[in-house]
Each structure stands twice: as C-alpha cells, then as structure tokens.
PADOMAR-944092 format. One record per residue (C-alpha): x negated, y negated, z; residue in three letters; residue number from 1. Coordinates in steps of 0.1 Angstrom, whole numbers, padded with zeros to 4 digits, always signed. Example, Ala and Ser with C-alpha at 12.3 -4.5 7.8 and 13.67 -1.06 7.14 Angstrom:
<sites>
+-------+-------+-------+------+-----+
|    xx |    yy |    zz | rest |  nr |
+-------+-------+-------+------+-----+
| -0123 | +0045 | +0078 |  ala |   1 |
| -0137 | +0011 | +0071 |  ser |   2 |
+-------+-------+-------+------+-----+
</sites>
This chain:
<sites>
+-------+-------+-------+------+-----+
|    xx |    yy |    zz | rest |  nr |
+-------+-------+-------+------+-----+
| -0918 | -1077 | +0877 |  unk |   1 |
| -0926 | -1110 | +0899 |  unk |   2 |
| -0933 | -1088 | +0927 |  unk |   3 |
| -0957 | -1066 | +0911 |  unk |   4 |
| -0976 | -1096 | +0900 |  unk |   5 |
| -0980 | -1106 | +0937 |  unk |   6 |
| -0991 | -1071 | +0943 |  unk |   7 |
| -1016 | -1068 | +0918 |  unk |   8 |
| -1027 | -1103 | +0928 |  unk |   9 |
| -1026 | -1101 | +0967 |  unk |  10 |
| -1051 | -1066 | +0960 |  unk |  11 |
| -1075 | -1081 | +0937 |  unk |  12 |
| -1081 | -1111 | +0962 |  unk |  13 |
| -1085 | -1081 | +0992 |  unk |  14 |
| -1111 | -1067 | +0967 |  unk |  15 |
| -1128 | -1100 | +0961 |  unk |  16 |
| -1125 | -1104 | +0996 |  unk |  17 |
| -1142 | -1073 | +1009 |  unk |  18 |
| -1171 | -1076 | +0984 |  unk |  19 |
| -1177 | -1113 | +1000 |  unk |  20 |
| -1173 | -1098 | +1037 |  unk |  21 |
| -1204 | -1074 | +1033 |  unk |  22 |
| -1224 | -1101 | +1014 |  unk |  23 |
| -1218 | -1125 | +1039 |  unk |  24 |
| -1198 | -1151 | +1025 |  unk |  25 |
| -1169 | -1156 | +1043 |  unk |  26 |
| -1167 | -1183 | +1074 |  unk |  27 |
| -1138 | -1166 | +1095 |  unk |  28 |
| -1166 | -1136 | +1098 |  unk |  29 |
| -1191 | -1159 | +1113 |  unk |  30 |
| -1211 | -1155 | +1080 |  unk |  31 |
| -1232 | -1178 | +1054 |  unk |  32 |
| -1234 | -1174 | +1017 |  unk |  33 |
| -1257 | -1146 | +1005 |  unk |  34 |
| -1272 | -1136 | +0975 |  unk |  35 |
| -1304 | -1122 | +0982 |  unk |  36 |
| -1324 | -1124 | +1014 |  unk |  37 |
| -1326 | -1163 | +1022 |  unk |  38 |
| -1357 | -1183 | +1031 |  unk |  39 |
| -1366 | -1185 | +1064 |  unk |  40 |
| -1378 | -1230 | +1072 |  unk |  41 |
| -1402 | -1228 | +1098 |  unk |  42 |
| -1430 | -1210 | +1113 |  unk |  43 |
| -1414 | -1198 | +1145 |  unk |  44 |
| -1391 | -1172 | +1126 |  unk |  45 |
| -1376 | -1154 | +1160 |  unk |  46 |
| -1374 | -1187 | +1178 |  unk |  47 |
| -1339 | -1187 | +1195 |  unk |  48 |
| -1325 | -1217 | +1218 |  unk |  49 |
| -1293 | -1222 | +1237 |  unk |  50 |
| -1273 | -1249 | +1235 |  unk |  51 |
| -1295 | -1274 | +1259 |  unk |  52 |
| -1331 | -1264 | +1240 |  unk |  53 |
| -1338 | -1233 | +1267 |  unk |  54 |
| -1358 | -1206 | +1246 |  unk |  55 |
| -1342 | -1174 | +1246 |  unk |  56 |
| -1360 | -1147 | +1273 |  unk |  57 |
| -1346 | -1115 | +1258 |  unk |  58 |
| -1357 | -1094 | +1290 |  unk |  59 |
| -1338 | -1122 | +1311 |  unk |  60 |
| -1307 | -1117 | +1286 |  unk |  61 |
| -1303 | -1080 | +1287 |  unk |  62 |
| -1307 | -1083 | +1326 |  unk |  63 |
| -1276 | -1107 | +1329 |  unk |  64 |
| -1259 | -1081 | +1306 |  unk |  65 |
| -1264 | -1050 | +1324 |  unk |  66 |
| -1232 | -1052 | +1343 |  unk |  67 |
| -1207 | -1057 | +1313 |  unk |  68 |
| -1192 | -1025 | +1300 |  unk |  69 |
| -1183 | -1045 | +1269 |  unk |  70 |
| -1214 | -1060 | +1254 |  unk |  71 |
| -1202 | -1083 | +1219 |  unk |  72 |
| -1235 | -1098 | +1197 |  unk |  73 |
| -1224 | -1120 | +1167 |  unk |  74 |
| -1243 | -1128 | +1138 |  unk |  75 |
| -1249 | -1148 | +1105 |  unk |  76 |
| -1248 | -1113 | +1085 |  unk |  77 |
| -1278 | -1123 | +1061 |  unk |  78 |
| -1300 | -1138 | +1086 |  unk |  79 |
| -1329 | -1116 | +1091 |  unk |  80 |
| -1339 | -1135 | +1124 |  unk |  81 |
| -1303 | -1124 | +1145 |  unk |  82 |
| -1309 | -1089 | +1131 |  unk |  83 |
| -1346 | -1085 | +1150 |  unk |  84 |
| -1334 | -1110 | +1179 |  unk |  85 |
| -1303 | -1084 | +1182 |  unk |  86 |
| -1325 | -1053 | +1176 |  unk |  87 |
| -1349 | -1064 | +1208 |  unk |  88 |
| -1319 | -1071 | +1227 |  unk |  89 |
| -1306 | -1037 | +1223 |  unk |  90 |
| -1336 | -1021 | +1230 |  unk |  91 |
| -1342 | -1037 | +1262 |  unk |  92 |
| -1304 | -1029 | +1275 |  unk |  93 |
| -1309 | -0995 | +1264 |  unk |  94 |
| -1339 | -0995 | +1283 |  unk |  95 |
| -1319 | -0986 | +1315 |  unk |  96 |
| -1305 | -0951 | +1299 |  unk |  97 |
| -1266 | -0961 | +1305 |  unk |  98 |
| -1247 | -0937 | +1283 |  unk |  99 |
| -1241 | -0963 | +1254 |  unk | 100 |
| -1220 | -0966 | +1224 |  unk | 101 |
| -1231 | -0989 | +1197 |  unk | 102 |
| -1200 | -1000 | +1173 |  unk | 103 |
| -1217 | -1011 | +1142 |  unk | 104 |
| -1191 | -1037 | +1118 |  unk | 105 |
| -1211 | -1025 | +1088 |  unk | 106 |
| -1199 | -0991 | +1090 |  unk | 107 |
| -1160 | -0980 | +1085 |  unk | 108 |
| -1141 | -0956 | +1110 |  unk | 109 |
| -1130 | -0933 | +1083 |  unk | 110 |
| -1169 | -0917 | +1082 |  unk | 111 |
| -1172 | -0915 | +1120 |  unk | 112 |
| -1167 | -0877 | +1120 |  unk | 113 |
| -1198 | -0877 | +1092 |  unk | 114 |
| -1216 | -0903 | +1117 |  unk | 115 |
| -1216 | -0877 | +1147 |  unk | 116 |
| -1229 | -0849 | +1126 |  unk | 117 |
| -1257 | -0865 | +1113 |  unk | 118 |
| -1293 | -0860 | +1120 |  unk | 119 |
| -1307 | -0892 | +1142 |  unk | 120 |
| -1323 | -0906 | +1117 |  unk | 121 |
| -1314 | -0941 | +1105 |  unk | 122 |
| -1311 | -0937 | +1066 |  unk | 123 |
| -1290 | -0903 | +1077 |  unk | 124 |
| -1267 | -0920 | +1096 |  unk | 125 |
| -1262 | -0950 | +1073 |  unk | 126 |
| -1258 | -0926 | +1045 |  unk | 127 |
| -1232 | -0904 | +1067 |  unk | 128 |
| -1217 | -0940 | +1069 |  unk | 129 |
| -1214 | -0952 | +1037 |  unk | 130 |
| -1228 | -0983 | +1045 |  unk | 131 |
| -1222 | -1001 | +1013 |  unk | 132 |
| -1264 | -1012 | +1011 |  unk | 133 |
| -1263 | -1039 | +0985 |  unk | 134 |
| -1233 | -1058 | +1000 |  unk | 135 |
| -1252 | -1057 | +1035 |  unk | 136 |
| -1287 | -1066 | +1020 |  unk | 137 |
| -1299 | -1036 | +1031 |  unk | 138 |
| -1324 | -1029 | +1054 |  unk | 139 |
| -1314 | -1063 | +1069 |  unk | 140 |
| -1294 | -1042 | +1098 |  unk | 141 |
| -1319 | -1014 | +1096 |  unk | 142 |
| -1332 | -1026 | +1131 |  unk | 143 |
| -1303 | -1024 | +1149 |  unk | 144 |
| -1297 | -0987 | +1134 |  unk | 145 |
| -1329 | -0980 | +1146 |  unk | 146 |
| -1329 | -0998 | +1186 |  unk | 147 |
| -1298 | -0979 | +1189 |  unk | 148 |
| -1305 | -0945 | +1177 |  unk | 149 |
| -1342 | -0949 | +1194 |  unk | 150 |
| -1321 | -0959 | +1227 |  unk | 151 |
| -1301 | -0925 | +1226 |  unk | 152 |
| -1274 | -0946 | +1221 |  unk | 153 |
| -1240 | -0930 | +1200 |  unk | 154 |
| -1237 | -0950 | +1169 |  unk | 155 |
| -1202 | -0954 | +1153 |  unk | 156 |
| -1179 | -0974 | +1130 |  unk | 157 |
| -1152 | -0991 | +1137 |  unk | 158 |
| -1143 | -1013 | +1111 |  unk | 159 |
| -1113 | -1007 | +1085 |  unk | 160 |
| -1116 | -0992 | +1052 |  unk | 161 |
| -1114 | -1015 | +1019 |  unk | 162 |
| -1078 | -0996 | +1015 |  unk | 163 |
| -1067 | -1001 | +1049 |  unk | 164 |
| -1070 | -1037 | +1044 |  unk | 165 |
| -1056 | -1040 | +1012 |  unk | 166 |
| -1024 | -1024 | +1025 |  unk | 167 |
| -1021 | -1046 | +1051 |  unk | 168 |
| -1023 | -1077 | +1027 |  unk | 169 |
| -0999 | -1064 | +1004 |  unk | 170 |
| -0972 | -1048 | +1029 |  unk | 171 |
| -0978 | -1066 | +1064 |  unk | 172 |
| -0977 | -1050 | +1101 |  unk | 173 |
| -0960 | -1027 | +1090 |  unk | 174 |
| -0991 | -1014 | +1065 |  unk | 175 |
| -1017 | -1019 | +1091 |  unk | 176 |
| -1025 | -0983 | +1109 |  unk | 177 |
| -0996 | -0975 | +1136 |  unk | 178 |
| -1021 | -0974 | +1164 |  unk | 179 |
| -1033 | -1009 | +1157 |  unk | 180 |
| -0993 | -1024 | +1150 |  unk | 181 |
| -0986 | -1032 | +1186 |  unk | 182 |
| -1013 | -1052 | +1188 |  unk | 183 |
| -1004 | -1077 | +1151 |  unk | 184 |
| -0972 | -1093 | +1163 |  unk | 185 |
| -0965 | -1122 | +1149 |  unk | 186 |
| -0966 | -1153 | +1174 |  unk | 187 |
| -0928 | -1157 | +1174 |  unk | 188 |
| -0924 | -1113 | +1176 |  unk | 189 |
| -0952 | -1111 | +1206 |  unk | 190 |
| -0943 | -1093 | +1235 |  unk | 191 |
| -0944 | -1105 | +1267 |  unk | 192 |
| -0955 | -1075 | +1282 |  unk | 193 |
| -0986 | -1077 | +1260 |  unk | 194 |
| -1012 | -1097 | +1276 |  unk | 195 |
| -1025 | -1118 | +1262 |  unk | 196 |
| -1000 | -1125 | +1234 |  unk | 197 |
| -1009 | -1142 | +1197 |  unk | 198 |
| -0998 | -1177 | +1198 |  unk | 199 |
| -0993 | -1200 | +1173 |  unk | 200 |
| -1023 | -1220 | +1179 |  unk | 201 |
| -1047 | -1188 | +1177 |  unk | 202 |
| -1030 | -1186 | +1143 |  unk | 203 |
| -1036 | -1218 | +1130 |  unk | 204 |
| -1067 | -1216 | +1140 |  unk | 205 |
| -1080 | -1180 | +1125 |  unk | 206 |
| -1055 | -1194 | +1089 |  unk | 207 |
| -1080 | -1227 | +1087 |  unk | 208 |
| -1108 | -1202 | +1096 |  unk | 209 |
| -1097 | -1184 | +1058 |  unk | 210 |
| -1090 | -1212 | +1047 |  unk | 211 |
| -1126 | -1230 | +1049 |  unk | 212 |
| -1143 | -1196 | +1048 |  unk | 213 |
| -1130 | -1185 | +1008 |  unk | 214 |
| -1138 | -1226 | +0999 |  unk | 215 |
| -1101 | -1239 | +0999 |  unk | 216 |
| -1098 | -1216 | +0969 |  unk | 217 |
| -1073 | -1187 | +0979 |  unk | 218 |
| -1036 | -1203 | +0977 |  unk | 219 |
| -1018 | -1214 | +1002 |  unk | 220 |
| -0993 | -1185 | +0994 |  unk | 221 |
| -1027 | -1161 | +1008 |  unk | 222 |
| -1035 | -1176 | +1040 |  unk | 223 |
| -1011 | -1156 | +1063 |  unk | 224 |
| -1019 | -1123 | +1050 |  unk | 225 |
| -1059 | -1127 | +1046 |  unk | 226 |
| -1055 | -1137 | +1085 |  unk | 227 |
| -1034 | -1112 | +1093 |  unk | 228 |
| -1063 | -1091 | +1076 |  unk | 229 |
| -1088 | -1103 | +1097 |  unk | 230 |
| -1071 | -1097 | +1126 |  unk | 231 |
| -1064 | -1060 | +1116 |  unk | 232 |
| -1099 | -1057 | +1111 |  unk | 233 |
| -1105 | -1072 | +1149 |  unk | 234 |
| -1079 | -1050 | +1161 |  unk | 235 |
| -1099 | -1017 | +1144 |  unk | 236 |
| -1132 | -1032 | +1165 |  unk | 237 |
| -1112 | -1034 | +1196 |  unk | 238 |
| -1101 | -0997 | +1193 |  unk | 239 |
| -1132 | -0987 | +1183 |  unk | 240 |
| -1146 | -0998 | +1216 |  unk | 241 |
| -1120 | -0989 | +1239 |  unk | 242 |
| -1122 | -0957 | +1232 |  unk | 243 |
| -1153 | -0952 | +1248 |  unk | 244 |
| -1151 | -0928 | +1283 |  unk | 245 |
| -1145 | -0948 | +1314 |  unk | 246 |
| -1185 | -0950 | +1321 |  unk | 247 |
| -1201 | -0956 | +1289 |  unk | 248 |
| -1212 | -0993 | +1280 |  unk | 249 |
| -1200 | -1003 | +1246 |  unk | 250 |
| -1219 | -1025 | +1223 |  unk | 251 |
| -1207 | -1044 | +1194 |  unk | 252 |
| -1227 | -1054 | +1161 |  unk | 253 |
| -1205 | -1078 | +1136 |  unk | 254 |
| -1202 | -1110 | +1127 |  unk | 255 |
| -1197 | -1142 | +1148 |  unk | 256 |
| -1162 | -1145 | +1136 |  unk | 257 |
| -1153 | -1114 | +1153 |  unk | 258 |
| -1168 | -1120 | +1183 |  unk | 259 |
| -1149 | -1151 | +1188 |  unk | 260 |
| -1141 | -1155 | +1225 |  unk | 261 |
| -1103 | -1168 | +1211 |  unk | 262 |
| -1095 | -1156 | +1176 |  unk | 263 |
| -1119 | -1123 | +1177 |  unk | 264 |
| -1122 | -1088 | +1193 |  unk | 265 |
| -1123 | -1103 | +1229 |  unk | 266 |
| -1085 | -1109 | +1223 |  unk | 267 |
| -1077 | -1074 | +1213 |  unk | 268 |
| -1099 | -1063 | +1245 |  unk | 269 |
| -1079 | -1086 | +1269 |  unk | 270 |
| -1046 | -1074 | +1252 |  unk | 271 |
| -1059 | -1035 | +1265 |  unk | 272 |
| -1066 | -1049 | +1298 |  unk | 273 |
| -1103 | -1045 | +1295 |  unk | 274 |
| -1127 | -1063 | +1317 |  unk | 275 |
| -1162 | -1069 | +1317 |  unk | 276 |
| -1165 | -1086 | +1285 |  unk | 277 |
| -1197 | -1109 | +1274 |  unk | 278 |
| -1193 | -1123 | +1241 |  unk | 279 |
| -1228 | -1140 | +1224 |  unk | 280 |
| -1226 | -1160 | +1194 |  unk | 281 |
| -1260 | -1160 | +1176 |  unk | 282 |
| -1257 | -1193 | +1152 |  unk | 283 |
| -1285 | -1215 | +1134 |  unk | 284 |
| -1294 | -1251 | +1142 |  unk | 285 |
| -1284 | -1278 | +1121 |  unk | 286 |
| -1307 | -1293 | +1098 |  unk | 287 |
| -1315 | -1320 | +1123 |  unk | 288 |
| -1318 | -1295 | +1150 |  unk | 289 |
| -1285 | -1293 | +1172 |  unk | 290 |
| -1270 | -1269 | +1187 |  unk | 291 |
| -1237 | -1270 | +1183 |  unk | 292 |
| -1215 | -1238 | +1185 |  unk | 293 |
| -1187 | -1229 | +1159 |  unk | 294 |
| -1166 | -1209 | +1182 |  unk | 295 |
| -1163 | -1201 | +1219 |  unk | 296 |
| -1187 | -1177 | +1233 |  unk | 297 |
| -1195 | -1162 | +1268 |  unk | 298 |
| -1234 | -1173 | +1256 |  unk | 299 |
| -1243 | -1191 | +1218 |  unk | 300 |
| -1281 | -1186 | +1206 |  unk | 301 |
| -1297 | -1212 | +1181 |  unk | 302 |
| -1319 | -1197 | +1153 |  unk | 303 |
| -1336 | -1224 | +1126 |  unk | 304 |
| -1316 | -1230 | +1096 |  unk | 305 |
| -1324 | -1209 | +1064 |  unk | 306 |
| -1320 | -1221 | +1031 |  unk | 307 |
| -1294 | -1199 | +1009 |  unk | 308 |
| -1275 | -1211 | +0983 |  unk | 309 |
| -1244 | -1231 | +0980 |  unk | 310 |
| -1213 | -1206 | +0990 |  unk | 311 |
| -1187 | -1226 | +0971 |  unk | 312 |
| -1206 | -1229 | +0939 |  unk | 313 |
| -1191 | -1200 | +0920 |  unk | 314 |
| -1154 | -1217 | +0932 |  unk | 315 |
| -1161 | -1246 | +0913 |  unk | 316 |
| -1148 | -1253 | +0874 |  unk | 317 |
| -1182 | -1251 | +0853 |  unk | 318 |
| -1179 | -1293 | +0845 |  unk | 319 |
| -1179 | -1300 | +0883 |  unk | 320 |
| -1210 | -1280 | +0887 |  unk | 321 |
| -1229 | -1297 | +0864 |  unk | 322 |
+-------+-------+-------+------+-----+
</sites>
C-alpha cells in the first residue's frame, strides 16, 4: 500500500511538473515564471548584449555559426524578445540553403511521423504536433515555426512525452526508453567506455537546479528522480539531433537549462561523439543591468528584464503571502 502511495505521489508531481515545464516555470529548464505574456521594461524590446555590453549583430552571429553542425539556442520560454531574436537568427543561417533540421523542445517525438506529413504551414505543423498552445503561450514560438519552415528547414520534435517521463520518475533507468538507457547511468554505474561519463558533481549540480527551480517545495525524497527526468528529457534532445544524416546542420529550440554546456544536451552530444557543437544561452539582465550568465555557454546573450510575476507565490501557505 506504502508503495502505491509513492506511486500515485511521484506521478502527480511529473504531472504538476510537466504543466510548469510548458508554462515556463521551472529554473533547471532555463525558464521564468509565466502566467500570461509578461511586460516588456524598456523601449529597446530586441536589444541583446553579451556579457561585456557588445550589442548583438545577428548577421555577424549566424556567420560565426555556419560551420557548426550542431547549432543549440536557449531561451527564457515566455520571453517574447529570445523568441524574435532566435527567429532572425534562424533565418539568417538558413539563409545559406544547408540541408537543416530544426529540433523544436515544444513539440514531443511521438508526433514526428504527423510532423513530416503535414502541409508547411506553421498552425499545420504545430497542430500535427500537438503543441500543447496554452502551456507555451502560444504564438510566443510561432516565429521560430515560421523562420524555419520559410528556411526549407525539416521541423521535428524531439522532446519526451508527458508518459515517458512519468515512467521514468516512478520506475527509474530502467523506465526511460531503451534507446536512451545507455546514456542515464548513474555516476557510480557510468561506463568508462562512455565518454563523457555523468559524475557526481554534474548531479549535484542538475539536483540543486530542481531543487531551486520547483521553489524548495518538491521533497527531498523527489530530487533524484525529477533530475533523472530532466536528464531523460536531454537525452530525448540529443537523439533527436543525432539522428540527422551526416551533412545536414541540426538546430535546437529549448530552454536554457537544456542547452547547458555541462548539465544539458551538449553532454548527451559529447557522450555520441559528436563535434561541432555551439551552445548560446539567451538570458535577461539583472535589474541593475549585468550580465551575468546562469550556466556555461559556448556564447550567453543579455535581453532587458521583464516583469512577470512571483514563481514561488503559489508555493507559499496563504498567511505567508499576505
């Protein structure tokens, strides 16, 4: 009966989980808080700076990008200002008319098959994708959809269903899709032979990630499989990618969490032996202007600060609100 309880438990926290994933609200996936479309401070809305003040040269950018075959752009899911940065970006590295895959997070692998058969039109491809359009904010991504399909590019999911996670929450490795198992050892379980291997540190590190990102709220108990999780879900991007045919450039849309030169999708990359990897974080200044990266990125892009409401709030006993 006690482990039922922890089943029943461990899946409604996965649900919860979920829901906050595609609103935004979850730190480990490079996110802020969202309940509607936040308010934009400042005039210059598509103002972007890197970490010394430079301002961002998107023709410049996709230049320095040309020779990657994996291309990885982060984002604060409900800022509107990452999503048109982004959307130019793409454009311009399309631009060149390299066969290109773009690997959207927003969109689960299970509807690629519906994806591919779809007329290229954005709303028919987002449809064909299930996109889940009030978690996202939808049109927030709509840009991207549309850079990409405009750019003849191949658009695809690659993230995990809702059940896919859930299993692995409540079951382990073991749960997690046999294709992606080799690649969620534990730190004490990893193989030598795989390269890079999980370490303990990269686990502490994507645990506090949880940890900070649900509030301090999820117990302590939760940690290890909601990071475990999360690295399922990395793992499901990585595969995504690599599947691509040796000459086609692969582009990846998703939060900043995943693209996480330590902790994200780079590591699952490295682990297949893949090369040419640029990671770009694409973060917001702090509300006295610096720059300051929460990650490690190949390249970390500075938006201004919009104002959204407190993402702990609802964790809060009523009395402590007040």
């Amino acid at each position: 009966m006690r482990s039922r309880k922890r089943s029943t438990v461990a899946l409604l926290l996965v649900t919860a989980v979920c829901a906050m994933a595609a609103r935004g609200a979850i730190a480990a996936d490079g996110v802020a808080p969202a309940a509607s479309v936040p308010h934009v401070r400042g005039a210059a809305v598509d103002a972007a700076v890197d970490a010394s003040g430079r301002s961002l040269d998107i023709a410049a950018l996709a230049e320095r990008l040309r020779s990657a075959r994996y291309v990885l752009l982060g984002e604060i899911h409900d800022d509107a200002q990452h999503h048109r940065l982004r959307a130019a970006l793409l454009s311009a590295l399309l631009a060149d008319g390299r066969p290109t895959w773009v690997v959207f997070e927003q969109i689960d692998r299970q509807h690629n098959a519906a994806v591919a058969a779809a007329p290229r039109d954005t709303e028919v491809v987002v449809s064909a994708g299930q996109l889940d359009r009030k978690g996202w904010n939808w049109p927030l991504h709509r840009p991207l959809f549309d850079a990409a399909l405009a750019g003849g590019a191949t658009v695809l999911g690659g993230n995990l269903s809702r059940a896919e996670a859930s299993s692995v929450v409540r079951g382990g490795v073991a749960q997690a899709p046999l294709e992606l198992q080799r690649w969620l050892t534990a730190p004490a379980a990893a193989d030598a032979a795989l390269s890079p291997a999980w370490t303990p540190a990269q686990d502490a590190e994507l645990r506090h990630q949880v940890d900070v990102g649900h509030c301090g709220a999820l117990p302590s108990a939760m940690l290890a499989s909601m990071a475990l999780a999360q690295r399922a879900r990395d793992a499901a991007l990585a595969a995504a990618m690599t599947g691509a045919p040796p000459n086609v450039r692969v582009v990846l849309i998703a939060g900043n969490g995943h693209v996480r030169r330590d902790i994200g999708v780079p590591h699952y990359l490295a682990a297949a032996r893949a090369d040419g990897i640029v990671s770009i974080g694409f973060l917001e200044r702090g509300s006295d202007g610096r720059t300051a990266a929460d990650g490690p990125y190949d390249e970390a892009w500075f938006t201004a600060p919009v104002e959204r409401p407190d993402p702990c709030a609802s964790f809060r006993p009523a009395s402590a609100a007040r």
